[in-house]
N, C-alpha and C positions, 0 to 999 in steps of 0.2 A: 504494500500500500504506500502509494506516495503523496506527502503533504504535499498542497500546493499552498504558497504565500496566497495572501488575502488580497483582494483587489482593492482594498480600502487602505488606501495611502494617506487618508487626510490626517488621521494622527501625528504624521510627521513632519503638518505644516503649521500645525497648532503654533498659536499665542500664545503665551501667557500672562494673563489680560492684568496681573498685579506688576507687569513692566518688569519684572528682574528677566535677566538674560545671563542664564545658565552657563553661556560660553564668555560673558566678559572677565576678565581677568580683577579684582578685588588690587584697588589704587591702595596699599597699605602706606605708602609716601603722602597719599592726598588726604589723607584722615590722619595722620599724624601732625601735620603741618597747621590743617585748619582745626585741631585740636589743640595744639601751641598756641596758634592766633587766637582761640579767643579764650587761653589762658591768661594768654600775656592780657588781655583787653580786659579782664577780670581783674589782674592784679594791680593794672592799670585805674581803674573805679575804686579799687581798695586802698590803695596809697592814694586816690584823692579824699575820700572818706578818713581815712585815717590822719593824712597829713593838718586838714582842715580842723580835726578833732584836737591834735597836737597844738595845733597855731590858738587854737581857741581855748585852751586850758581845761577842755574836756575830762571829766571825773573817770574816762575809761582806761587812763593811764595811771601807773602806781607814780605817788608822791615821792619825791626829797629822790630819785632815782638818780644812779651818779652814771655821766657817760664819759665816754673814750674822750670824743671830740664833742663838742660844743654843749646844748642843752636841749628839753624838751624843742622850744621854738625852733633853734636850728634845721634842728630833725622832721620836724614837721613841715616847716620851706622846701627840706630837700626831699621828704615823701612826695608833697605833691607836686612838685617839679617831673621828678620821675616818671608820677602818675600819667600828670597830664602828656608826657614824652610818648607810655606806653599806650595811649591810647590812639595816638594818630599816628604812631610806628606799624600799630595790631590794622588798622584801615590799608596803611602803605603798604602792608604786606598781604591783603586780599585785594590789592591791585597788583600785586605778581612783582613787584619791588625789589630784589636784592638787594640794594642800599638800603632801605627798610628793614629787609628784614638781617641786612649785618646792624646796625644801629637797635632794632630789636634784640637782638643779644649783648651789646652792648649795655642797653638797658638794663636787661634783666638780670644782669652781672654786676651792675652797681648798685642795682636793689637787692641783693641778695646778699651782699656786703653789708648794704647798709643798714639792713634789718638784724643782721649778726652781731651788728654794732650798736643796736637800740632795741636789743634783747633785753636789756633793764628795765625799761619801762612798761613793754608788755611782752612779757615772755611765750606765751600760746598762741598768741597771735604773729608776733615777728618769727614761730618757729613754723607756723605753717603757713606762711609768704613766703620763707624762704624755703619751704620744700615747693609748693605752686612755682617756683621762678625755674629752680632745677630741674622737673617736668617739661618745664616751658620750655629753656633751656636744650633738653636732648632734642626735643622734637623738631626747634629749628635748626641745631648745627648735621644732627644726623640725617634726616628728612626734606631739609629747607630746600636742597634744588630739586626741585619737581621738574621733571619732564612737562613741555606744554601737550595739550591732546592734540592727538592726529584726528 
């Protein structure tokens, strides 16, 4: 007895009407990158929040704290300096930027310092800014050049 194939081929023309396509290859660089960017753009809002908090003698920092360099105020100027840096670096680098996005690491390299260095004042918080920045961090030195799509 011989099987004969089926004459109904339409199964093999099928859609998949939820749009995933089985044969595209998974951009593991393009999810990393734009998971960077809107780390960095997070950290970015948070060191403005933060900074502002600083500058304004906000009760969310501990009193009489002694720093390296300068004092509460300082550190506060120079968070949101940062911030507002990170936030139109994290823009310039979903406009496909390189410059951006080396000046994005830049950034997130002086933030990550400078929260090590105003660990005094708020220590849970400058210790998980400065792991968000390190995240941030791999994502764009490892990931940052994307191939553009064909």
């Amino acid at each position: 007895m011989t099987i004969q194939p089926s004459a109904d081929r339409s199964a093999e023309h099928r859609r998949d009407i939820s749009g995933y396509d089985r044969h595209r290859e998974i951009d593991k660089a393009g999810g990393w990158l734009e998971f960077s960017v809107i780390l960095l753009g997070m950290a970015g809002v948070l060191n403005l929040i933060a900074g502002i908090a600083a500058i304004g003698d906000s009760q969310f920092y501990v009193r009489d704290a002694q720093y390296v360099i300068g004092n509460l105020h300082t550190w506060g100027w120079v968070a949101t300096g940062i911030g507002a840096i990170q936030i139109l670096v994290a823009y310039g680098i979903f406009q496909r930027s390189q410059a951006a996005r080396w000046v994005g690491v830049f950034a997130l390299a002086l933030n990550a310092i400078g929260r090590l260095l105003m660990m005094d004042a708020n220590p849970l918080w400058s210790l998980s800014i400065f792991a968000l920045d390190l995240i941030a961090l791999y994502g764009l030195i490892v990931y940052g050049q994307r191939p553009e799509p064909r």
